[in-house]
C-alpha positions as CSV (number, residue, x, y, z in Angstrom):
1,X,15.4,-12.8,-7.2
2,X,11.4,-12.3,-5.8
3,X,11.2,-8.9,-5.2
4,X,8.1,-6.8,-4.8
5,X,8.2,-3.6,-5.8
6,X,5.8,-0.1,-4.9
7,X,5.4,3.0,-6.8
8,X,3.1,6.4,-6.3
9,X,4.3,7.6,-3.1
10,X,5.2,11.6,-3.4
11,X,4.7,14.7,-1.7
12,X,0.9,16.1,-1.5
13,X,-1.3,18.6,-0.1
14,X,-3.9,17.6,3.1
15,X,-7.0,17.0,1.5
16,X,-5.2,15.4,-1.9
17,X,-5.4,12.1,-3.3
18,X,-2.4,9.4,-3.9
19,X,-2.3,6.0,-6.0
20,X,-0.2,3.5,-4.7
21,X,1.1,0.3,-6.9
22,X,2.7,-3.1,-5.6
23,X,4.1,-5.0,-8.6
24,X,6.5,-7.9,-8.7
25,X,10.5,-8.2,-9.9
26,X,11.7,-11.1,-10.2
27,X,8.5,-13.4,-11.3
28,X,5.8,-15.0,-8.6
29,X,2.7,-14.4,-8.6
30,X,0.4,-12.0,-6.0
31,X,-2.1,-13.5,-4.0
32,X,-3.1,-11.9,-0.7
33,X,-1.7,-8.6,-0.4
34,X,-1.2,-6.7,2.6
35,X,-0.3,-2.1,2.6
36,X,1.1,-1.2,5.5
37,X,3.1,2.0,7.0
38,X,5.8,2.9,9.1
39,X,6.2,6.8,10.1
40,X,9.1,8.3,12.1
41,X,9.3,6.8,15.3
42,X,6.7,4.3,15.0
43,X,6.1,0.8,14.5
44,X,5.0,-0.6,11.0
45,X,1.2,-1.1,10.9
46,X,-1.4,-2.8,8.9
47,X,-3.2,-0.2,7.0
48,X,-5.2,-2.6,4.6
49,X,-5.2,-6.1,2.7
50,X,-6.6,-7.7,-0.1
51,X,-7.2,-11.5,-0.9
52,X,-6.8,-13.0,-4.1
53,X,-10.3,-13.0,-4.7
54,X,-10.7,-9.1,-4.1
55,X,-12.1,-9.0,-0.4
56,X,-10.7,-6.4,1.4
57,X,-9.8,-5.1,4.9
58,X,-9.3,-2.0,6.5
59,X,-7.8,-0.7,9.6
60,X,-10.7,1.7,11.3
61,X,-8.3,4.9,10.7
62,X,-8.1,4.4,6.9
63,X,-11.7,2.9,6.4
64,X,-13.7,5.3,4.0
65,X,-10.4,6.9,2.8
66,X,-8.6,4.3,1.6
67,X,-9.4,1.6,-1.5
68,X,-7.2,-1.6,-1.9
69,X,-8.1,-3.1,-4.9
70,X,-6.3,-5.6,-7.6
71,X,-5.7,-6.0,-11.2
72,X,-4.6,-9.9,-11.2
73,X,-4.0,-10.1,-15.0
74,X,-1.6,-7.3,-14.8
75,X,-0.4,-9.3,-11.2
76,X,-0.9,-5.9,-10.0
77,X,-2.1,-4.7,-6.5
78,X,-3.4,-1.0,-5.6
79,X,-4.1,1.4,-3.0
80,X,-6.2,4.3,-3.8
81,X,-5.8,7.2,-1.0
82,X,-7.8,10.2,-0.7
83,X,-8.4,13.0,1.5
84,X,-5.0,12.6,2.8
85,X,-4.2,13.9,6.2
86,X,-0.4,14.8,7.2
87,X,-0.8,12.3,9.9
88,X,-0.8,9.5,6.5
89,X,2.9,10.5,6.1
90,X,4.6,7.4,6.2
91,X,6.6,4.7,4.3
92,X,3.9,2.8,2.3
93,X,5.0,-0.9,1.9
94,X,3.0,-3.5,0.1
95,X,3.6,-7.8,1.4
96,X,2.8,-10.6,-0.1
97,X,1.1,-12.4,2.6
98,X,1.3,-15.7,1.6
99,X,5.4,-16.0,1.2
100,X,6.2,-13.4,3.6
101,X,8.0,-10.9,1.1
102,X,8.5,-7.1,1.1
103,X,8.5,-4.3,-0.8
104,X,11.1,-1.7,-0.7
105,X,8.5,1.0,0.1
106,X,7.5,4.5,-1.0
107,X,7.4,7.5,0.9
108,X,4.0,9.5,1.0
109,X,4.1,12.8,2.9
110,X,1.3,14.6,3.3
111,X,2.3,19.1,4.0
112,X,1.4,22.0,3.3
């Protein structure tokens, strides 16, 4: 079963720094990768994505804060986020763009 799978999310101070993973379960390999977020009352947004090659896009909030970046011989996808705002607080969720699949998600909230 193709599963994808995220891991970092936890419970941080404004102005800290989190590490998001995507990995897979269940054996396929990543290509395009795309982080998005879902908070409390809102719908799910893009927040970055990543080709296979490394190219990267960002949606204008995160720019400058946030870093997707890869690791393809550990088939292993990354978001690096810093200076972390309690507005970031949210359900992190990594896709595989190309087939479509999901990741469970990890919670990042961002309090004092």
């Amino acid at each position: 079963q193709v599963q994808l799978v995220e891991s970092g999310g936890g419970l941080v101070q404004p102005g800290e720094s989190l590490k998001l993973s995507c990995a897979t379960s269940g054996g396929f390999w990543l290509n395009a990768v795309g982080w998005y977020r879902q908070a409390p009352g809102k719908q799910r947004e893009l927040v970055a994505s990543i080709s296979r090659d490394g190219n990267t896009n960002y949606a204008d909030d995160m720019k400058g804060r946030f870093t997707a970046s890869r690791d393809n011989a550990k088939n292993t996808v990354y978001l690096q986020m810093n200076s972390l705002k309690p507005e970031d607080t949210a359900v992190y969720f990594c896709k595989a763009l190309d087939t479509g699949y999901w990741g469970r998600g990890t919670q990042v909230t961002v309090s004092s």
